[in-house]
N, C-alpha and C positions, 0 to 999 in steps of 0.2 A: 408581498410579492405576488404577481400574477401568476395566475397556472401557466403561461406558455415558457416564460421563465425557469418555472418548477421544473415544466416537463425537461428545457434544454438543460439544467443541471443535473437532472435524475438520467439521463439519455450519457453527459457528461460521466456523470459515476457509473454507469452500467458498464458500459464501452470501456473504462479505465479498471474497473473488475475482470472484465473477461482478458483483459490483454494480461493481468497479473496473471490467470489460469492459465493462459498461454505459456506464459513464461516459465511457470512449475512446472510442466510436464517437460521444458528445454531442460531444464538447470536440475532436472532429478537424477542423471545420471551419474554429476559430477558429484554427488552427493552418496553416492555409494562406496561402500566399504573399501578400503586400499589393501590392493591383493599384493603381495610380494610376489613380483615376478623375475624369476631366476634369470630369464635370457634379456630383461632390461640391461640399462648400463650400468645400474646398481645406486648406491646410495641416493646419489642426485637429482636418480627420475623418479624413487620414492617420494623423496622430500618434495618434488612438483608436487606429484599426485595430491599428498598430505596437503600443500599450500592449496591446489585446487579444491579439493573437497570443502578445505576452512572456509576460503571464500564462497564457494558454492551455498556452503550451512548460514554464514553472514548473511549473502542475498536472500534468500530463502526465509530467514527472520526478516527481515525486514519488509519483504513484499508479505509475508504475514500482517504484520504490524499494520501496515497499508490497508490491506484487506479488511482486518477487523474495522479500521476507520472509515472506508468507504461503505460496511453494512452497515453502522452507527451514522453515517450521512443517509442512507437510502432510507432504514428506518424512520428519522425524522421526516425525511420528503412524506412518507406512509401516514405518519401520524398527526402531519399538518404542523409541525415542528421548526421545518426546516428554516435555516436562516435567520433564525431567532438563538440569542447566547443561552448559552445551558445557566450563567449563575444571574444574569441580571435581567435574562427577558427580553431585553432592546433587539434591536434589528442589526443583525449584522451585516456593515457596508458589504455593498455589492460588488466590490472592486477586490476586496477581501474573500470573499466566494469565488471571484473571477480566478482568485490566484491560486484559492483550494476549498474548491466545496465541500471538503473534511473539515473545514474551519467551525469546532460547536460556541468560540466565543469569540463576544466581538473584541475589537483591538487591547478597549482600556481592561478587560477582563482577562484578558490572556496575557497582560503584560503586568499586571498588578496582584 
């Protein structure tokens, strides 16, 4: 892989990092404690809240999940890694990177 390549996937994972940080500090409210409030409607708008929170903790794992994947991408770019399968070495296709440069193996590895 050429370094201008490198740089456009490392540039690719930055920019898809900061937009996940972005998103935590939206999605951290909804993520706070469910306060009973007496002058709500009562049960119904609790259960929102609770639904909302649930959901809020789901996204929140999961752009976690993300996160740790795209420093394990940056990492490799770092260590001259990158683009190469973590269990067989090969080159993993670039069409394959195109779809997730968190991809650490190539197709037949990830699927076998």
């Amino acid at each position: 892989m050429n370094d201008k390549r490198l740089a456009d996937f490392e540039a690719k994972l930055r920019a898809e990092l900061h937009s996940l940080e972005e998103s935590d500090t939206v999605g951290s409210e909804d993520q706070q404690t469910v306060m009973l409030d007496q002058q709500s409607v009562g049960r119904l708008s609790r259960m929102d809240a609770l639904q909302r929170q649930a959901l809020a903790n789901a996204n929140q794992r999961r752009r976690d999940a993300r996160k740790l994947k795209i420093q394990a991408a940056l990492t490799r770019c770092q260590d001259g890694e990158f683009g190469y399968c973590d269990d067989c070495g090969e080159e993993i296709a670039a069409k394959r990177l195109e779809l997730d440069p968190t991809a650490a193996k190539c197709i037949e590895c990830a699927n076998g």
